[in-house]
Structure formats: C-alpha cells, structure tokens
DSSP file (Angstrom, degrees, kcal/mol; ACC not computed):
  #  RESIDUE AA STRUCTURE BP1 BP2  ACC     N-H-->O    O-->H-N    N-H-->O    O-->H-N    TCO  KAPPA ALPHA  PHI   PSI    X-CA   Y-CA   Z-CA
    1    1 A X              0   0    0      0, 0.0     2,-0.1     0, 0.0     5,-0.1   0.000 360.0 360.0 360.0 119.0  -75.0   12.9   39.9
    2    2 A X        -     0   0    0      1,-0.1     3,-0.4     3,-0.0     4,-0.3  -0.437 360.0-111.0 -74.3 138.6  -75.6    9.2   38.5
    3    3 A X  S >  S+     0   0    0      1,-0.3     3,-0.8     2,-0.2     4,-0.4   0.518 109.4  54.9 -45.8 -39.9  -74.1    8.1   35.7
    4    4 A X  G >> S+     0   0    0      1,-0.2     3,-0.9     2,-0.2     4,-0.6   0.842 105.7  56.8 -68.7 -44.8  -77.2    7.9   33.4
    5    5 A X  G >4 S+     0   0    0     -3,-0.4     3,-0.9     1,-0.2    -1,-0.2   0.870 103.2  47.6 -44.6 -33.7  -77.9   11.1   34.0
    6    6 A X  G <4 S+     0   0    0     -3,-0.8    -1,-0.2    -4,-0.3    -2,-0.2   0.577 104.3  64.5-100.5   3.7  -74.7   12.6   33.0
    7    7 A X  G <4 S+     0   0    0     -3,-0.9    -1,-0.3    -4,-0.4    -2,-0.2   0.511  83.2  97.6 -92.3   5.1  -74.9   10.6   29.8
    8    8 A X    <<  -     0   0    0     -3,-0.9     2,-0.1    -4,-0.6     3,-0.0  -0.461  65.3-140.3 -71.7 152.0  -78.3   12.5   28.5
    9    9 A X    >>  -     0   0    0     -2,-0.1     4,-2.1     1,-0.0     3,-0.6  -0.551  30.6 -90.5 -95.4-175.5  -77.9   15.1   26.2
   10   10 A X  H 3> S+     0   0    0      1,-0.2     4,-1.4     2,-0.2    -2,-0.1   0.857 123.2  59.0 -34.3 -57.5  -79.9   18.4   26.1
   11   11 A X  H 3> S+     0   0    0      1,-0.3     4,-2.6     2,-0.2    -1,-0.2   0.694 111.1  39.0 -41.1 -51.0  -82.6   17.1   24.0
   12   12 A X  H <> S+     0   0    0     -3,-0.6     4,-3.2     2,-0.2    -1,-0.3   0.819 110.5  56.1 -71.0 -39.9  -83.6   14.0   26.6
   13   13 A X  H  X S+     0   0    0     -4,-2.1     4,-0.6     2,-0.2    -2,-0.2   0.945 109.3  50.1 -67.9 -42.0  -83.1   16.3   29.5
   14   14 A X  H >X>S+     0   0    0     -4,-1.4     4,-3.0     2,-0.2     3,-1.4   0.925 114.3  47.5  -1.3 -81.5  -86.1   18.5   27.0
   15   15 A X  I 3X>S+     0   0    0     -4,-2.6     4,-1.4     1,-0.2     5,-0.6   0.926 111.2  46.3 -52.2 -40.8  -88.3   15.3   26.8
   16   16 A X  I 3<5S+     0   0    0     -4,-3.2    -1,-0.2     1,-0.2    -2,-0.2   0.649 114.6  43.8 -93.0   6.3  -88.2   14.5   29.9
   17   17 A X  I <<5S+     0   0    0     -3,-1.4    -1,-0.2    -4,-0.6    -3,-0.2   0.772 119.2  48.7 -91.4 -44.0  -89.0   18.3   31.5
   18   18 A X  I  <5S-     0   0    0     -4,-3.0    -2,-0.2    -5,-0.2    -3,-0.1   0.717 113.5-127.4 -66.6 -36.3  -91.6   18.6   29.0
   19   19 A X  I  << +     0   0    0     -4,-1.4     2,-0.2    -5,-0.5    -3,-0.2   0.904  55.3 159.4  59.9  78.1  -93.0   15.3   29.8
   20   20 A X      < -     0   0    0     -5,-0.6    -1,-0.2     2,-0.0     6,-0.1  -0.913  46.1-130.5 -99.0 162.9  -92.8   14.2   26.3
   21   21 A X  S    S-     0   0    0     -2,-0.2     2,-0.3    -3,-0.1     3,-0.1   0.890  74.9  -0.7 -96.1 -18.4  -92.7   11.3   24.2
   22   22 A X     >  -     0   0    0      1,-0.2     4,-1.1    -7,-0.1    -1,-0.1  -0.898  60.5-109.5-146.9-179.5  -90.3   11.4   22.1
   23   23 A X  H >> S+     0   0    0     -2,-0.3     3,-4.3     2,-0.2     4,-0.8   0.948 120.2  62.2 -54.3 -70.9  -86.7   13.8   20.3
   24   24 A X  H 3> S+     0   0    0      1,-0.3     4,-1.9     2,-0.2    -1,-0.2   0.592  99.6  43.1 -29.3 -59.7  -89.1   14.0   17.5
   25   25 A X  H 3> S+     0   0    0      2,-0.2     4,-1.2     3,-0.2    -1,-0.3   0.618 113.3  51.7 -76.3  -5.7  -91.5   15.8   19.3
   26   26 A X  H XX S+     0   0    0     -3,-4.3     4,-1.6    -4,-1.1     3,-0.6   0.952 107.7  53.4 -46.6 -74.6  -88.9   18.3   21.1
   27   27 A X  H >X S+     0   0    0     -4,-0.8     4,-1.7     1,-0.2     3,-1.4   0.806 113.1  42.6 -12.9 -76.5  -87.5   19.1   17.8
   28   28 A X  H 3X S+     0   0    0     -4,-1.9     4,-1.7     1,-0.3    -1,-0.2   0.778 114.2  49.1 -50.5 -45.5  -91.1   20.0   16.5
   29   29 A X  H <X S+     0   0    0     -4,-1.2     4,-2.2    -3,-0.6    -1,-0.3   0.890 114.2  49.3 -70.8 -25.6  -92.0   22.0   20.0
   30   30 A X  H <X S+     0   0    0     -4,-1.6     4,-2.8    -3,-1.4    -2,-0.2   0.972 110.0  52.2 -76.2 -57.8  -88.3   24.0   19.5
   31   31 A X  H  X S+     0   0    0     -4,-1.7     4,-2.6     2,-0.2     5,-0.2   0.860 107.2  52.1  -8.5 -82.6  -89.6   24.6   15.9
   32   32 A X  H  X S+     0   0    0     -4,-1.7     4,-0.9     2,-0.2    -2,-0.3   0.831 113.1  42.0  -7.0 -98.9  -92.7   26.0   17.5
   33   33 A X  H >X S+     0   0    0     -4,-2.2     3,-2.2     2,-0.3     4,-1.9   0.793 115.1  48.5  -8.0 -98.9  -90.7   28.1   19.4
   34   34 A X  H 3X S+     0   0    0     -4,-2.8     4,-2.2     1,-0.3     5,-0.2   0.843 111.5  60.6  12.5-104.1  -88.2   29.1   16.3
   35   35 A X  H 3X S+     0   0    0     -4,-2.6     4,-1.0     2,-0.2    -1,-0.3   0.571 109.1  29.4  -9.4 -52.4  -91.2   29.6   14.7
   36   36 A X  H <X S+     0   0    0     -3,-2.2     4,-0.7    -4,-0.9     5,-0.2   0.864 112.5  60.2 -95.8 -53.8  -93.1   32.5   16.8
   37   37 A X  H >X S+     0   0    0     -4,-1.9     4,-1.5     2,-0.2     3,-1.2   0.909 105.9  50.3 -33.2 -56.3  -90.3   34.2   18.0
   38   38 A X  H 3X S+     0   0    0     -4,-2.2     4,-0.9    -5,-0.3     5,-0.3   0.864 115.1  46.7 -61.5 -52.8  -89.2   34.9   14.1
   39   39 A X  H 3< S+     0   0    0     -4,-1.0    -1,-0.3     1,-0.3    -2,-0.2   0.353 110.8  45.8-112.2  20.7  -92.6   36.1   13.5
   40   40 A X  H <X S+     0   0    0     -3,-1.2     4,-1.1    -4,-0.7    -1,-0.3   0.487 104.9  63.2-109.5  -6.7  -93.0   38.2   16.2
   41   41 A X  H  < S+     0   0    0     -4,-1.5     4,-0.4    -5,-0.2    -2,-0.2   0.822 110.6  41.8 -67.4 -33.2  -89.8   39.5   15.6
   42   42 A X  T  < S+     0   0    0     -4,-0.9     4,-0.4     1,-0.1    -3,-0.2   0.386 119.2  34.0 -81.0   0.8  -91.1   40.7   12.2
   43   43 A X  T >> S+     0   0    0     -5,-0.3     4,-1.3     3,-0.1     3,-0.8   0.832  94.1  94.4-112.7 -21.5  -94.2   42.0   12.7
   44   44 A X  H 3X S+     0   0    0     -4,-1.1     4,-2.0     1,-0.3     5,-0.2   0.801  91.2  40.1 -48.1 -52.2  -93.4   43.4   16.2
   45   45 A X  H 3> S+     0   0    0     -4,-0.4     4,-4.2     2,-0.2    -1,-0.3   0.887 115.1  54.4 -58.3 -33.0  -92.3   47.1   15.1
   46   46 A X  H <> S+     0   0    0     -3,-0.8     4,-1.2    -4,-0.4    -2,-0.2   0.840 108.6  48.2 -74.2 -28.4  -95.2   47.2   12.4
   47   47 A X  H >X S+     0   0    0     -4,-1.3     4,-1.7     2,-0.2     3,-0.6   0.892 114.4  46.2 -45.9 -56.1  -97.7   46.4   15.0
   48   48 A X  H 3<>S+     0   0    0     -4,-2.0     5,-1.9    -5,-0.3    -2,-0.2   0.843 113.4  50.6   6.2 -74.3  -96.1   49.1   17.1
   49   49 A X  H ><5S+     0   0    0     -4,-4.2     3,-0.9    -5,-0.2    -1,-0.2   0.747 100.9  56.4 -40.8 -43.2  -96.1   51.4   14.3
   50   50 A X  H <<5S+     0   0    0     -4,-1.2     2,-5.3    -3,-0.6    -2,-0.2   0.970 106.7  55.9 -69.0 -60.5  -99.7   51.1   13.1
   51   51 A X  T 3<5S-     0   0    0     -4,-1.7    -1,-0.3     1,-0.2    -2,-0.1   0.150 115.1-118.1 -69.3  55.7 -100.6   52.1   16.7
   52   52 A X  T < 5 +     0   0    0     -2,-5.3     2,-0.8    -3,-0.9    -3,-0.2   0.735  65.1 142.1  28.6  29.7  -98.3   55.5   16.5
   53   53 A X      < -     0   0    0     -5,-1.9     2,-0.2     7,-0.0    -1,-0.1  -0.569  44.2-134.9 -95.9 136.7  -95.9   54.4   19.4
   54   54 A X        -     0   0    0     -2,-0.8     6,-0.2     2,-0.1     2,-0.0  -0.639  26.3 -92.8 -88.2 160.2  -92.1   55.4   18.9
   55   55 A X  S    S+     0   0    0     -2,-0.2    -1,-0.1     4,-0.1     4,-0.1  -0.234  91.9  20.6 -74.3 156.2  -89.1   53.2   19.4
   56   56 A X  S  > S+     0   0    0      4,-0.2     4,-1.0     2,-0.1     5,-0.2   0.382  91.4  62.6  79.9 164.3  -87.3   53.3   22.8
   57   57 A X  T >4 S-     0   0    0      3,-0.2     3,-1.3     2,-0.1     4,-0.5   0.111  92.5 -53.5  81.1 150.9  -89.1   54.6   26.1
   58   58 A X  T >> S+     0   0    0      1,-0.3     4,-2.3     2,-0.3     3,-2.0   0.773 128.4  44.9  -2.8 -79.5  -91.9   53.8   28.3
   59   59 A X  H 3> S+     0   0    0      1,-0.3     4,-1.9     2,-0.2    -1,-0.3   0.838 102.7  62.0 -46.4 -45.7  -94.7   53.7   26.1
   60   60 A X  H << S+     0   0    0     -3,-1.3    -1,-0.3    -4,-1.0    -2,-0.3   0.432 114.1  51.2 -86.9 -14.7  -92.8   51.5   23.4
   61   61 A X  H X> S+     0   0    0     -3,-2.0     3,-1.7    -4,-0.5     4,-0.9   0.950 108.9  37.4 -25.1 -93.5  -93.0   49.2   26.8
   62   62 A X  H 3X S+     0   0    0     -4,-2.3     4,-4.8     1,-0.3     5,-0.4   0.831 121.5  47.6 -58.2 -30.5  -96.4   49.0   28.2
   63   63 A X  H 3X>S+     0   0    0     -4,-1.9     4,-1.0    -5,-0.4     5,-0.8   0.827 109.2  53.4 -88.9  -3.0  -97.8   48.8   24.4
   64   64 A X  I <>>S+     0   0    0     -3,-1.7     4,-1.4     3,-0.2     5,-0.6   0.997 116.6  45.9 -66.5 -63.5  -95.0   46.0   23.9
   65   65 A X  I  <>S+     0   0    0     -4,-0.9     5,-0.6     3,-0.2    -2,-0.2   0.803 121.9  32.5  45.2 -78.7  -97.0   44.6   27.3
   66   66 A X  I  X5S+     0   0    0     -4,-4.8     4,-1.0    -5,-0.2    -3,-0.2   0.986 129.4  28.9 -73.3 -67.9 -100.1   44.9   26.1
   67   67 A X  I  X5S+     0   0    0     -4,-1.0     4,-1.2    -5,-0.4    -3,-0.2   0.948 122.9  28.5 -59.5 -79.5  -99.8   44.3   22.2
   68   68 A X  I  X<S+     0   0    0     -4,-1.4     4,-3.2    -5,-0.8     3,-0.4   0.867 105.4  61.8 -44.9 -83.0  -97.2   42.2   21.5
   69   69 A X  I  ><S+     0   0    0     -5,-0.6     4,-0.6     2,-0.3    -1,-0.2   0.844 113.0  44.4  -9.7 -78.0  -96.5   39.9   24.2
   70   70 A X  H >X<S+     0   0    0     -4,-1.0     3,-2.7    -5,-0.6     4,-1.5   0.890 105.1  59.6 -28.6 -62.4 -100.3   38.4   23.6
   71   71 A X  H 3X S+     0   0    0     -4,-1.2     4,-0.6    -3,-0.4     3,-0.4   0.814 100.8  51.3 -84.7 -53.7 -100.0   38.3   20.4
   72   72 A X  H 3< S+     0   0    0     -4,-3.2    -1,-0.3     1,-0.2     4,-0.2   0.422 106.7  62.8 -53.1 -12.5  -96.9   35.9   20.9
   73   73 A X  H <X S+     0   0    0     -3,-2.7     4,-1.5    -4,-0.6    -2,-0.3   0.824 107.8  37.4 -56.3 -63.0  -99.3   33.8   23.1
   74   74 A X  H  X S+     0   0    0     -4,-1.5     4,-0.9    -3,-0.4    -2,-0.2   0.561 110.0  57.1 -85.9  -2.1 -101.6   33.1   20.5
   75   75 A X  H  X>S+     0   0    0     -4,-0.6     4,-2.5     2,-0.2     5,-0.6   0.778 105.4  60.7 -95.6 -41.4  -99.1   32.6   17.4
   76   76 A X  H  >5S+     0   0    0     -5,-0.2     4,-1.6     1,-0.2    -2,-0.2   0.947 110.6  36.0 -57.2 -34.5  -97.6   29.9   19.8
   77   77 A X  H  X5S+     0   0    0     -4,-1.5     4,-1.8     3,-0.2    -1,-0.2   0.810 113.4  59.1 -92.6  -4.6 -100.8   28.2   19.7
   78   78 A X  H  X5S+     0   0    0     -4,-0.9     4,-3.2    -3,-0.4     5,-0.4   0.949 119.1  30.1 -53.0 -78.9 -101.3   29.2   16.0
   79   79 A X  H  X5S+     0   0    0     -4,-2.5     4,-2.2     1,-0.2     5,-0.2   0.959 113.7  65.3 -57.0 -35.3  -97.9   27.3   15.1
   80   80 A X  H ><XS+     0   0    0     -4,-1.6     5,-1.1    -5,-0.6     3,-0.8   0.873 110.4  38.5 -44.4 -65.0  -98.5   24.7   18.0
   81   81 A X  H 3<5S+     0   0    0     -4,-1.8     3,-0.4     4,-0.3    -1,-0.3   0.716 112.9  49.3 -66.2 -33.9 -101.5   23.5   16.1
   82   82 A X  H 3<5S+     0   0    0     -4,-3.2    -1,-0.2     1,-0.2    -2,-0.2   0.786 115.3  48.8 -86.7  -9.7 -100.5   23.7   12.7
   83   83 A X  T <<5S-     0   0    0     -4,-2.2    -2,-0.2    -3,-0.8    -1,-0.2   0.540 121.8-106.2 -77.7 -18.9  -97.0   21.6   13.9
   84   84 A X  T   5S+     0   0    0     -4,-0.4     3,-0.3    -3,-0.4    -3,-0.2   0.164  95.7 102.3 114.0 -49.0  -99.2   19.1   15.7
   85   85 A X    >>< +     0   0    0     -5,-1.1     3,-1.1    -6,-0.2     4,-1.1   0.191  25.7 131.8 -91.2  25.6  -98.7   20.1   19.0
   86   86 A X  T 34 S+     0   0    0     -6,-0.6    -1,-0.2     1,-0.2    -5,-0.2   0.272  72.7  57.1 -61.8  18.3 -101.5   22.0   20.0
   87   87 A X  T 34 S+     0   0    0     -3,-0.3    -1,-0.2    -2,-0.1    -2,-0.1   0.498  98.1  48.9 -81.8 -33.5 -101.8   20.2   23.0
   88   88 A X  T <> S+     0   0    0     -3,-1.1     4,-0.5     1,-0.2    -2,-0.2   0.287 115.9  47.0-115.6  19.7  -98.9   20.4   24.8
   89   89 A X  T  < S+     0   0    0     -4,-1.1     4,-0.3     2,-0.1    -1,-0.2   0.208 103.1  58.0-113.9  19.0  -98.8   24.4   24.3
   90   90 A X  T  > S+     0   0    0     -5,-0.2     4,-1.5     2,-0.1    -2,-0.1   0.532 113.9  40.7-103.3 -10.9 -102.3   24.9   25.2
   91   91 A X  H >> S+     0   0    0      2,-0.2     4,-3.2     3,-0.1     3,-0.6   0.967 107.6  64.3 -77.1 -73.0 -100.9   23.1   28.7
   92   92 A X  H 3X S+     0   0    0     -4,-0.5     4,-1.5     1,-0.3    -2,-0.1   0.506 118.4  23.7  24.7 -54.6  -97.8   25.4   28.0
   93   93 A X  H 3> S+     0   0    0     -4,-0.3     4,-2.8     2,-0.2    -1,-0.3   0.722 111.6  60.9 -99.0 -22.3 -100.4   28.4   28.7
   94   94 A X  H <X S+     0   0    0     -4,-1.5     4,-1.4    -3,-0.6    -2,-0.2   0.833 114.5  41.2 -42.5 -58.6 -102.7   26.9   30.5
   95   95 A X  H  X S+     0   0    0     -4,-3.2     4,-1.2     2,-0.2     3,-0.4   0.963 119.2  45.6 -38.3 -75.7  -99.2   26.7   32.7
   96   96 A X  H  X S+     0   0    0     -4,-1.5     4,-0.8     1,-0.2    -2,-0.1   0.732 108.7  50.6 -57.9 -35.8  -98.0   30.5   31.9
   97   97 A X  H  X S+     0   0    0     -4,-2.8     4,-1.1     1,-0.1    -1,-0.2   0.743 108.4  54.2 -70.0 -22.7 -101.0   32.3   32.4
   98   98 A X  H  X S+     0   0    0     -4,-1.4     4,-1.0    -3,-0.4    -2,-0.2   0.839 108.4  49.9 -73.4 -30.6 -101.3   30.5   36.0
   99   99 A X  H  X S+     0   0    0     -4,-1.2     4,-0.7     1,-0.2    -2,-0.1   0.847 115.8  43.5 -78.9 -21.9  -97.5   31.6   37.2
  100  100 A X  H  < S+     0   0    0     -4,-0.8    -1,-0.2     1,-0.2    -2,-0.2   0.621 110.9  52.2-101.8  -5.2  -98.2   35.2   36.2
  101  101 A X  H  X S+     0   0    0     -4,-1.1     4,-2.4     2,-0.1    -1,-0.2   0.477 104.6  58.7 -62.5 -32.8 -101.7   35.1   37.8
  102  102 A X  H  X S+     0   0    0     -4,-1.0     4,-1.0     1,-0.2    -2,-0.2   0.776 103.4  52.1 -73.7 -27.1  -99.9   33.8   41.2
  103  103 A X  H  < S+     0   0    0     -4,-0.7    -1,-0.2     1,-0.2    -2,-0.1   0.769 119.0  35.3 -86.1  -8.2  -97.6   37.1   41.4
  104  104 A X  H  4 S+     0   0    0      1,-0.1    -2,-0.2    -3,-0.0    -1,-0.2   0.910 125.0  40.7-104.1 -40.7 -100.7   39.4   41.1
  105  105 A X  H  < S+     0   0    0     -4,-2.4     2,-0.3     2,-0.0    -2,-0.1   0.357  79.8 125.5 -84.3   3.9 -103.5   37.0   43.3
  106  106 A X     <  -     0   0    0     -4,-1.0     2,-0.1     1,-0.0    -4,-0.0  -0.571  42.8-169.4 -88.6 138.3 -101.1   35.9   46.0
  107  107 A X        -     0   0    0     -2,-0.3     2,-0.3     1,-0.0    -1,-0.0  -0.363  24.2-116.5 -97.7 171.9 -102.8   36.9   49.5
  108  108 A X     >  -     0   0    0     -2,-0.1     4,-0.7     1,-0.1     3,-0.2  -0.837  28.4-112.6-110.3 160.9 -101.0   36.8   52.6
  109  109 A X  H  > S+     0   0    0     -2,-0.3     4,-0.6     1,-0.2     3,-0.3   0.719 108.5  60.8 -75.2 -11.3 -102.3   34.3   55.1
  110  110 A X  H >> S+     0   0    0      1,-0.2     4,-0.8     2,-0.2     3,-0.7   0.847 104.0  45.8 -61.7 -44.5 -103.5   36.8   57.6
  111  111 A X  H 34 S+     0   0    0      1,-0.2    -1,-0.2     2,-0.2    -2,-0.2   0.691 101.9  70.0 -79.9  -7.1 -105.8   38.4   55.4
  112  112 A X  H 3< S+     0   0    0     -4,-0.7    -1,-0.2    -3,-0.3    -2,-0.2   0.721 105.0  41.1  -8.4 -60.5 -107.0   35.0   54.4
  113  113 A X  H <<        0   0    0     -3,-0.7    -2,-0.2    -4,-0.6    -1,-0.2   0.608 360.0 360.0-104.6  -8.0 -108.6   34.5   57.8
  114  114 A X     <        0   0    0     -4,-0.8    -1,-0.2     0, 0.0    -2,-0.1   0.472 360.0 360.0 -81.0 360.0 -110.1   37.8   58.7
C-alpha cells in the first residue's frame, strides 16, 4: 500500500469513492444519509401500522419491501435536494435501482443466442 494512501483518512477515502469534490460535501451527503435513516426510523412502524400489518413475521417483511424501503428511496432524494445534493443521489439511484435490476434481468448467454 503507498504511503499516501495510508495517510488518508475515512473522509478522503469517501470523496474519492463518491467521486466528490470536496469533505464539505461528504459531511453534507452523510447528513443525507443521518437524515433519512432517522426518519424512516420514525415513521416506519406508523406506516406499517396504518396498513394493519403486525410486528415480527413474514408479512411485517414483504410490506417492509414494498412500503418502506421505497419510501426511503424517495426521502433520500427529498433530503438530497433540500441539502443541495440532489444530484449526486439521483446518480446514487440511478446507480441502486440498476444493481437490483441486474440480479432479477440477468440472462444466461445460452438463452441469449437461441
């Protein structure tokens, strides 16, 4: 490992996976982050709740799945935009929705060519 490398801290190591410009805007995307988590930590059981699903079990799964999950998609680009960064989380989903679209659309190459 070279020496400039092992002198970055997290933060740099951050910018430069994120392919950002500066700490400042890490901070702010971590925020983000901070930020959505928190409020999907509160509302997650009352959402849950309005739609009659009980804690624990299957069901308190898929409607976690269905309901939730989303819903933490779009408060990331909710805070992402009011923080500023609505750009590099609409990339961010652009991103997330494409890896979880590869596990469901991947074909094998044999059936490719018939």
């Amino acid at each position: 490992m070279s020496e400039e490398n092992q002198k970055k801290n997290y933060l740099q190591k951050l910018q430069e996976k994120w392919n950002l410009d500066s700490l400042k805007q890490v901070i702010i995307v971590l925020i983000v982050f901070a930020f959505t988590g928190t409020t999907i930590l509160f509302i997650k059981q009352p959402v849950l709740d309005f739609f009659g699903v009980q804690k624990g079990g299957f069901v308190n799964t898929v409607f976690y799945l269905l309901l939730v999950l989303p819903l933490y998609q779009i408060l990331l680009l909710f805070y992402g935009f009011i923080f500023g960064q609505f750009k590099f989380f609409w990339e961010w989903e652009k991103k997330t929705f494409r890896r979880i679209g590869s596990l469901f659309g991947r074909k094998s190459k044999k059936s490719d060519s018939n």
